[in-house]
N, CA, C and O of each residue as an XYZ file, in Angstrom:
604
protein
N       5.833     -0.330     17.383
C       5.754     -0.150     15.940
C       6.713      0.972     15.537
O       6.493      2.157     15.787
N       7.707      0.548     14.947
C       8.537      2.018     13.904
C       8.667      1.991     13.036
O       9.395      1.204     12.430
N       7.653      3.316     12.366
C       7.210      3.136     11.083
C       8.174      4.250     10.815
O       8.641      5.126     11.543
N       8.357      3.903      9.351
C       8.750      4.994      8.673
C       8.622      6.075      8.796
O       7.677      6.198      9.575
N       9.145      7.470      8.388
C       8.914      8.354      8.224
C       9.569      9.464      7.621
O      10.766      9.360      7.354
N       8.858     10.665      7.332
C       9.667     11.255      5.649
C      11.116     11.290      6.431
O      11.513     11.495      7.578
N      11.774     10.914      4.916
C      13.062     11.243      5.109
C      13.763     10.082      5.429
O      14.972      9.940      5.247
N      12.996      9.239      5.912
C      13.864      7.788      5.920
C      13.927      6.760      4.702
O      12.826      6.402      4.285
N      14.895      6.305      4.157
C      15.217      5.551      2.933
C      14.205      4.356      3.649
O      14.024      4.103      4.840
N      13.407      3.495      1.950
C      13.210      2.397      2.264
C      13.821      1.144      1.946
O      14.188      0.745      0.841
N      13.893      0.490      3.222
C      14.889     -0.583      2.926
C      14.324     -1.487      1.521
O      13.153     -1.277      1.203
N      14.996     -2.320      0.817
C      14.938     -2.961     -0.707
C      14.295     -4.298      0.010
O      14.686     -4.894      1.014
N      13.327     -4.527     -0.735
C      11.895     -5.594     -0.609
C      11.876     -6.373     -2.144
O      11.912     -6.009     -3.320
N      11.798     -7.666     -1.395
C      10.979     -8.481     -2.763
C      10.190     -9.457     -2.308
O      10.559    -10.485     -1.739
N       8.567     -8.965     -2.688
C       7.626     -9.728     -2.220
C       6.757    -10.386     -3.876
O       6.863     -9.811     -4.959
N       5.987    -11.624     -3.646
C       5.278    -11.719     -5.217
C       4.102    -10.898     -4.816
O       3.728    -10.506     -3.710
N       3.403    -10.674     -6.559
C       2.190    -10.190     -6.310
C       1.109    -11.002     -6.333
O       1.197    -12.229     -6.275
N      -0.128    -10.267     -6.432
C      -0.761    -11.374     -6.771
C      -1.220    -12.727     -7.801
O      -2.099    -13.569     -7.610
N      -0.191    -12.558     -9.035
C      -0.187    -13.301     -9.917
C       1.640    -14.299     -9.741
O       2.039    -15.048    -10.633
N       2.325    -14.070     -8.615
C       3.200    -15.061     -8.298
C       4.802    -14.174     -9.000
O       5.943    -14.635     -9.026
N       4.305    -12.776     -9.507
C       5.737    -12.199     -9.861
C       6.251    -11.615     -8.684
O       5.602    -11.245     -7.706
N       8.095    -11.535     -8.949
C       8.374    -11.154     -7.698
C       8.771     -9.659     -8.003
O       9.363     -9.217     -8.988
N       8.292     -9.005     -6.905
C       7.967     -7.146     -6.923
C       9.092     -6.782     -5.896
O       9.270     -7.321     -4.804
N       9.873     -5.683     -6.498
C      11.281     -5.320     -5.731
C      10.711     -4.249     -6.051
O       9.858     -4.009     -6.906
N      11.603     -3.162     -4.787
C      11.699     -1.765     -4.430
C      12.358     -0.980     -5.674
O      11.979     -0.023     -6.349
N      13.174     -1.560     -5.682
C      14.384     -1.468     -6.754
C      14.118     -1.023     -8.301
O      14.864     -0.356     -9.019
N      12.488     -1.737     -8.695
C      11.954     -2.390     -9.728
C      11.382     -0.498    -10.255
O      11.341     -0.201    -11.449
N      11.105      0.273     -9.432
C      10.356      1.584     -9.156
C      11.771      2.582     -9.071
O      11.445      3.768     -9.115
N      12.563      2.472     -9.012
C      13.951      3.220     -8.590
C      13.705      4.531    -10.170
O      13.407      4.239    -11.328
N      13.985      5.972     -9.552
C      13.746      6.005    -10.685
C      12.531      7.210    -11.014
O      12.557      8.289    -11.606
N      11.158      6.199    -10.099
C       9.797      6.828    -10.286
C       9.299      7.387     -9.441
O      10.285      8.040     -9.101
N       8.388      7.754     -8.644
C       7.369      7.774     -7.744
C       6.431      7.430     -7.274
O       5.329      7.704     -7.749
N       6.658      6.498     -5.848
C       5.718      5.379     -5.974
C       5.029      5.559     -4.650
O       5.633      5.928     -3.643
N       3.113      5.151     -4.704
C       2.199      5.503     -3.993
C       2.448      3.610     -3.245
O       2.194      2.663     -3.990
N       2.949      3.352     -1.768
C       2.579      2.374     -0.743
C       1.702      2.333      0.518
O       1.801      2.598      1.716
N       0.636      1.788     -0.503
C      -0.559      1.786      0.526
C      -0.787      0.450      1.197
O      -0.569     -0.565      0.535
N      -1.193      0.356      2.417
C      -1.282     -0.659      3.224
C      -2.543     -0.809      4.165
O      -2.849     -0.010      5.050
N      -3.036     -1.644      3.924
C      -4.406     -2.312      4.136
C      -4.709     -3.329      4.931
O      -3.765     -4.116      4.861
N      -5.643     -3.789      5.753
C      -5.419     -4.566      6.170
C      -5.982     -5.769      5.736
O      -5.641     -6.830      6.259
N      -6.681     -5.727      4.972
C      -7.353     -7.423      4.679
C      -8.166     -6.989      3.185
O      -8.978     -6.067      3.256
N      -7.983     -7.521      2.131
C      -8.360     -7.651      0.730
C      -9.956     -7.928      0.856
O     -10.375     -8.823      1.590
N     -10.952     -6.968     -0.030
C     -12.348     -7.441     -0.377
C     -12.990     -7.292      1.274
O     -13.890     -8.021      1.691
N     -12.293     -6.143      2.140
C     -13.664     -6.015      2.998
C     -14.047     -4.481      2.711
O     -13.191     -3.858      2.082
N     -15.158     -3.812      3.064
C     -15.371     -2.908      3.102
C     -14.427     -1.404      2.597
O     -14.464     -0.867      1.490
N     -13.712     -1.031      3.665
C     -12.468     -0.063      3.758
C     -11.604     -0.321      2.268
O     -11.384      0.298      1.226
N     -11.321     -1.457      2.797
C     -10.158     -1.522      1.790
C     -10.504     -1.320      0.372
O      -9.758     -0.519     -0.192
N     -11.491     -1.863     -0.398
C     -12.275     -1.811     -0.987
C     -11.958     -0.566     -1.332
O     -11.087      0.006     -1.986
N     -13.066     -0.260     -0.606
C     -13.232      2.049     -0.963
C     -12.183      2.521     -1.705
O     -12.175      3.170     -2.751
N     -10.757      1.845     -0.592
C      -9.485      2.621     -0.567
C      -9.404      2.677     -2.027
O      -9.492      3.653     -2.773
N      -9.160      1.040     -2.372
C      -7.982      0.835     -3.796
C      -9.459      1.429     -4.903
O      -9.272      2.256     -5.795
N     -10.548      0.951     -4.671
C     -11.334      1.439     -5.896
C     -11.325      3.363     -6.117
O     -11.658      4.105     -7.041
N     -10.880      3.533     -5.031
C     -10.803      5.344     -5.188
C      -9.740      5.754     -5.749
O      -9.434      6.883     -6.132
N      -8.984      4.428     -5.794
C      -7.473      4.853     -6.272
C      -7.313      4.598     -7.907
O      -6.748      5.434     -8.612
N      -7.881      3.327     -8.458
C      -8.027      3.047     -9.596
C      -8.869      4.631    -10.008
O      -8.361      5.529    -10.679
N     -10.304      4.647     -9.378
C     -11.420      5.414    -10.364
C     -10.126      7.325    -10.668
O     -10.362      8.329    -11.340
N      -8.728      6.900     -9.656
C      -8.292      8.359    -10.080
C      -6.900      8.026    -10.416
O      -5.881      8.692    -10.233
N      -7.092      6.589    -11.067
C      -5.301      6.284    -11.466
C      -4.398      7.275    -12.477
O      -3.182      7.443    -12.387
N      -5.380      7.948    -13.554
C      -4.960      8.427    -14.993
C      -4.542      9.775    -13.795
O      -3.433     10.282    -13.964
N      -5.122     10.142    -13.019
C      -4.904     11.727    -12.294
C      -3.374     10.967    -11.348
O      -2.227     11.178    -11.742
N      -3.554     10.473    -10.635
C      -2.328      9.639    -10.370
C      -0.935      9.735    -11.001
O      -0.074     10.533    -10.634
N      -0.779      8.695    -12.147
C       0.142      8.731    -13.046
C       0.153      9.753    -14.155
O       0.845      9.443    -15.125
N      -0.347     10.674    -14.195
C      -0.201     12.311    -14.734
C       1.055     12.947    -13.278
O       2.040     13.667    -13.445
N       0.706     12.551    -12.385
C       1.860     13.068    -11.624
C       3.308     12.345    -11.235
O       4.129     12.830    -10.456
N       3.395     11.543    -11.685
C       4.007     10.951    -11.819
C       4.288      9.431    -11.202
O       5.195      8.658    -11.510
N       3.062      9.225    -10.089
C       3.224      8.073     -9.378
C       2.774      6.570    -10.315
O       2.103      6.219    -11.285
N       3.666      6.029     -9.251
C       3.084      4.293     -9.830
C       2.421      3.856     -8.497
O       2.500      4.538     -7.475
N       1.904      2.928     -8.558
C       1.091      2.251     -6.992
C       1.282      1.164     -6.784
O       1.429      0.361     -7.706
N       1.351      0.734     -5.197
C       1.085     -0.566     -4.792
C       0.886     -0.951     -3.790
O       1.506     -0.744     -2.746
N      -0.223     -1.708     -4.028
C      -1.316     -2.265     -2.720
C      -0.428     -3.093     -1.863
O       0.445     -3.786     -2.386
N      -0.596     -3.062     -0.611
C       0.015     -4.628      0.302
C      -0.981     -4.760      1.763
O      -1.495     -4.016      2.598
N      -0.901     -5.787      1.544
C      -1.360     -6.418      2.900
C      -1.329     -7.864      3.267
O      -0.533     -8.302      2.436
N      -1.705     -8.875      4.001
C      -0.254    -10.089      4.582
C      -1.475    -11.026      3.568
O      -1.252    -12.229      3.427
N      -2.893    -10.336      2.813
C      -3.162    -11.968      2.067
C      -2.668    -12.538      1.443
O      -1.861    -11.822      0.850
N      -2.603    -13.563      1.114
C      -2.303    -14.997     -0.080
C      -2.421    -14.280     -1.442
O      -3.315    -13.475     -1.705
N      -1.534    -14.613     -2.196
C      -2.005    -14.351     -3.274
C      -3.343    -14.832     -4.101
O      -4.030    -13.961     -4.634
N      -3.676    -16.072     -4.199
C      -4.919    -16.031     -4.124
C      -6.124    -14.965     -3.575
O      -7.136    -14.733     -4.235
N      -5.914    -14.523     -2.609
C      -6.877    -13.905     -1.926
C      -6.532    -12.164     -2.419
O      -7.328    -11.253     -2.186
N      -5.400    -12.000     -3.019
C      -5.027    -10.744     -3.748
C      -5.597    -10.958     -5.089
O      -6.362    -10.141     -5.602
N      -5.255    -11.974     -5.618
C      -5.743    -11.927     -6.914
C      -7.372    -12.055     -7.267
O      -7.768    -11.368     -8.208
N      -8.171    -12.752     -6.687
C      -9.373    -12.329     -6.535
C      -9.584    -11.077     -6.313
O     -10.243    -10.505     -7.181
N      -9.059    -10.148     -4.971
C      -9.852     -8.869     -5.174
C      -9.291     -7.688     -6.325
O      -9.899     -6.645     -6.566
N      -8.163     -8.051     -6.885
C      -7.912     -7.332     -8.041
C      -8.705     -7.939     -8.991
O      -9.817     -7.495     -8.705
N      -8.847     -8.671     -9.941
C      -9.995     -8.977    -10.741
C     -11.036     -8.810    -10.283
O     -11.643     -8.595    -11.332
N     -11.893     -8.719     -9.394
C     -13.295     -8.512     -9.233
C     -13.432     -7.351     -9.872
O     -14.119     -7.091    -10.860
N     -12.449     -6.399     -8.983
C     -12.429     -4.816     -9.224
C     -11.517     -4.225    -10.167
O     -11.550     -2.996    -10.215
N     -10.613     -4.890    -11.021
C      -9.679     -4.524    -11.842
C      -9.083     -3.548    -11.918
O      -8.997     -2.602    -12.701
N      -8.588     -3.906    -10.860
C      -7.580     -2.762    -10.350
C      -6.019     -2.473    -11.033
O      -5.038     -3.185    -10.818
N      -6.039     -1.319    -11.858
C      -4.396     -1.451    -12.824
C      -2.789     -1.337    -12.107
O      -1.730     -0.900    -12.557
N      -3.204     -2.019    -10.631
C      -1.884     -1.812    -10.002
C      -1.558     -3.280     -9.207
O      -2.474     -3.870     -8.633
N      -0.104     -3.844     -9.227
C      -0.306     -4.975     -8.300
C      -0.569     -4.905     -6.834
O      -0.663     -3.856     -6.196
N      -0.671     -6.021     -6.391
C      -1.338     -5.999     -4.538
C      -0.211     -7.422     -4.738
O      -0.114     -8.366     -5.523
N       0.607     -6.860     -3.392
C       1.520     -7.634     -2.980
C       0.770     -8.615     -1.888
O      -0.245     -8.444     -1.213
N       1.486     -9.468     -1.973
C       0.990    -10.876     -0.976
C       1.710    -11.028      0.291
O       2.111    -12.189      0.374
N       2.072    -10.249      1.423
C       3.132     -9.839      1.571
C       2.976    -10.505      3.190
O       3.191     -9.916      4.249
N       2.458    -12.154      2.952
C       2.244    -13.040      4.019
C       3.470    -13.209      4.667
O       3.128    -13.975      5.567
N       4.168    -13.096      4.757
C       5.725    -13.351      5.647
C       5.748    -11.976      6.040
O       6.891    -11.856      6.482
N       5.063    -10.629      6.172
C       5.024     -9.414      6.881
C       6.381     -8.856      6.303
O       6.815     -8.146      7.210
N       7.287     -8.817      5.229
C       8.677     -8.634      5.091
C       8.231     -6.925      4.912
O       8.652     -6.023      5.637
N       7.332     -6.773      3.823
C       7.152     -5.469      3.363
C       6.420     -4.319      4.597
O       6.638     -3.108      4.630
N       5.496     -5.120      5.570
C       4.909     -4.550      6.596
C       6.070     -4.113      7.532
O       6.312     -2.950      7.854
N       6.745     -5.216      7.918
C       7.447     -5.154      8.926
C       8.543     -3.899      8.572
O       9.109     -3.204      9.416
N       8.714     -3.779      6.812
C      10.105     -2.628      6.332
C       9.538     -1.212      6.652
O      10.269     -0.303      7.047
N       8.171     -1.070      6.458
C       7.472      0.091      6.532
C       7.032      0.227      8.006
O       6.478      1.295      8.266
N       7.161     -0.579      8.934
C       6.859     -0.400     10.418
C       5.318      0.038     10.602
O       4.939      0.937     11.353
N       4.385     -0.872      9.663
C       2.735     -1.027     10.105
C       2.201     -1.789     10.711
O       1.013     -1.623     10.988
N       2.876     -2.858     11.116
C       2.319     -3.734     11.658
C       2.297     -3.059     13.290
O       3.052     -2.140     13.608
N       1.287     -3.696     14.256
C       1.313     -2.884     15.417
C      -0.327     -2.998     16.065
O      -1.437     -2.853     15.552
N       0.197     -3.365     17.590
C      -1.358     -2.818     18.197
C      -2.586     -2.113     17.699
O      -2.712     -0.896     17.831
N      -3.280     -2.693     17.261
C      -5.067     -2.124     17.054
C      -6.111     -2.146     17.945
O      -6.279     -3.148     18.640
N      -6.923     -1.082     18.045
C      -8.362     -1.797     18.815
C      -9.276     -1.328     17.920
O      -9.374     -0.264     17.310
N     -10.077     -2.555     17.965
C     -11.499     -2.543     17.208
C     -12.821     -2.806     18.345
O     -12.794     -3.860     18.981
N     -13.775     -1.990     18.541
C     -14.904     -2.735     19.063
C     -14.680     -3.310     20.624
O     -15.180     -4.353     21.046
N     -13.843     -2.428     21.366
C     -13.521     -2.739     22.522
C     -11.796     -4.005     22.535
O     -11.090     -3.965     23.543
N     -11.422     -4.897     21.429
C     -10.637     -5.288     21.513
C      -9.601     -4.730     21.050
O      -9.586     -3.700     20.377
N      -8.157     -5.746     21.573
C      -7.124     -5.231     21.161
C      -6.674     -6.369     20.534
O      -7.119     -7.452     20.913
N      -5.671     -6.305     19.417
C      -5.268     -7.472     18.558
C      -3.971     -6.715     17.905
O      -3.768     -5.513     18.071
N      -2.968     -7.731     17.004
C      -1.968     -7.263     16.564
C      -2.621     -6.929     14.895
O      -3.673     -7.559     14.783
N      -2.303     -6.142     13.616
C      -2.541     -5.881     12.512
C      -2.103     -4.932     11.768
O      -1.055     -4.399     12.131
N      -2.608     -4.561     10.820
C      -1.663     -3.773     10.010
C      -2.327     -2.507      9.830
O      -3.379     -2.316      9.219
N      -1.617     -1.672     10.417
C      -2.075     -0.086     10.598
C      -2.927      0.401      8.782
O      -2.285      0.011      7.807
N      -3.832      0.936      8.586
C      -3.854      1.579      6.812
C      -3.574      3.074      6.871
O      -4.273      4.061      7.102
N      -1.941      2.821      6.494
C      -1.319      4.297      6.053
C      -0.776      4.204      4.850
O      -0.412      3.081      4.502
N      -0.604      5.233      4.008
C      -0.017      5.511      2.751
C       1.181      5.891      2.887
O       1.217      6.760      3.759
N       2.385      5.634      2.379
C       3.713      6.328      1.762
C       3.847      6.738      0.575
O       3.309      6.029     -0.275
N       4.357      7.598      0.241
C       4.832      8.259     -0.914
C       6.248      8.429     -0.708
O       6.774      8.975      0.262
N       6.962      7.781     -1.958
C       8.009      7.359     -1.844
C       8.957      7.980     -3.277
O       8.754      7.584     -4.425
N       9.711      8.729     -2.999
C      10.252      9.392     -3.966
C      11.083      8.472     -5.235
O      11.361      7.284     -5.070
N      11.437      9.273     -6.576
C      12.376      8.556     -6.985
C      13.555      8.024     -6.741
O      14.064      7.263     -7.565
N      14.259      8.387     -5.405
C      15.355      7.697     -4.903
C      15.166      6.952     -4.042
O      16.174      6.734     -3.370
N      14.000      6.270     -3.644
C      13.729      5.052     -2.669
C      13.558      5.874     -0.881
O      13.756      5.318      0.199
N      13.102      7.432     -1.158
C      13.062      7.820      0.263
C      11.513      8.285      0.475
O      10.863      8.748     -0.462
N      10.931      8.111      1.894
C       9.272      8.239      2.141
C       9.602      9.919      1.929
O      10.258     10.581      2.733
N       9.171     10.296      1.028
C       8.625     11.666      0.792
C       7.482     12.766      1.410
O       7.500     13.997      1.415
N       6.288     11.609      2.029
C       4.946     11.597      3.040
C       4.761     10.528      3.351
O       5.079      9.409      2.948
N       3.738     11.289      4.772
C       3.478      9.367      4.926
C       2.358     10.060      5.162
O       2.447     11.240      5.500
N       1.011      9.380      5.008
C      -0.621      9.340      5.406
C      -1.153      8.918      5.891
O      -1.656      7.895      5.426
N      -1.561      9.439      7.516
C      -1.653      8.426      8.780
C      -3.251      8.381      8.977
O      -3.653      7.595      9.835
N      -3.924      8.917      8.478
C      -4.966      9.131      8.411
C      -6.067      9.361      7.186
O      -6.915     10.214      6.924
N      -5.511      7.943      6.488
C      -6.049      7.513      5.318
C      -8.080      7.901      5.262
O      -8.960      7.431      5.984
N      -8.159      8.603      4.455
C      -9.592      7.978      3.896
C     -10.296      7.696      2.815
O     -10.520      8.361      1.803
N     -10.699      6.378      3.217
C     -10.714      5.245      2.424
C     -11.575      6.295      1.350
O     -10.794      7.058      0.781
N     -12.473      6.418      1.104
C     -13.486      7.515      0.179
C     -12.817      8.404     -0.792
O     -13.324      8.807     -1.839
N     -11.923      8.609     -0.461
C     -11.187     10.240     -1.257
C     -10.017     10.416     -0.373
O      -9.678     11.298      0.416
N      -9.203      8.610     -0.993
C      -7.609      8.846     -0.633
C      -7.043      9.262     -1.807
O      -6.083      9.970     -1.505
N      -7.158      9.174     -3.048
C      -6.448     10.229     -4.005
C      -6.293     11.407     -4.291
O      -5.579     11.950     -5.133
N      -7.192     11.903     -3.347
C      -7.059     13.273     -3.452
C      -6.259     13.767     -2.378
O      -5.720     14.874     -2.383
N      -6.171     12.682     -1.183
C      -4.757     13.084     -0.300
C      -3.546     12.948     -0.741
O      -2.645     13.610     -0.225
N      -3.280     12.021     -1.829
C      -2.169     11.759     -2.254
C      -1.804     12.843     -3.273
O      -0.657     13.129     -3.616
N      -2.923     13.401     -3.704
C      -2.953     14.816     -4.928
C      -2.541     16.075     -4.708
O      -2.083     16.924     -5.473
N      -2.869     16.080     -3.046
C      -1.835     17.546     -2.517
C      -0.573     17.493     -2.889
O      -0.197     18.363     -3.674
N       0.086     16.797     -2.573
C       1.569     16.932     -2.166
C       2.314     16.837     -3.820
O       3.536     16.907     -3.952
């Protein structure tokens, strides 16, 4: 797995979201943007993550960030868990791994005695010139906005 890390430019991505628009790197050029990565939409964790992130979006974008969710579901399966929870940021569908694979999350896991391939949940913070500014390797899901609130 080689993931990103501060100081490395991110390469230019265009994945749809969950409503079928197509979401470029490019599109954020400019701003400051929060890339969080998850591994599977509407379980538990993930959940926590993005709803901790919405319940502190206005504290968020007071600093200047924009956000966006990814992980390899269907859009379908993105767009359900954003409407359940109405979440004011898109969740990329990012089933062809293009956006995983740019950020270097994908990679060996063990859960529960196994080992399997999946997608690490770390955060980037990504400056206005398209470079990882932080990265957050040790996401928690509960009160990840307030990790993203230090820096």
């Amino acid at each position: 797995m080689n993931t990103l890390k501060q100081g490395d430019k991110v390469p230019d991505f265009t994945v749809n979201d969950q409503d079928g628009n197509a979401i470029s790197l490019s599109d954020y050029k400019g701003k400051k943007l929060v890339v969080f990565f998850y591994p599977k939409a509407s379980t538990p964790g993930c959940t926590a993550e993005a709803c901790n992130l919405t319940d502190n979006y206005k504290a968020l974008q007071e600093k200047g960030y924009e956000i966006l969710g990814v992980s390899a579901d269907s859009e379908k399966r993105q767009s359900n868990f954003k409407t359940k929870y109405e979440f004011p940021f898109p969740l990329l569908a990012d089933e062809n791994k293009e956006v995983i694979e740019a950020f270097g999350v994908w990679g060996e896991k063990k859960f529960m005695g196994k080992t399997y391939d999946g997608i690490h949940r770390k955060t980037f913070l990504v400056d206005e010139n398209g470079v990882v500014a932080h990265v957050i390797d040790k996401v928690k899901t509960k009160d990840h906005a307030a990790q993203i609130l230090e820096f």
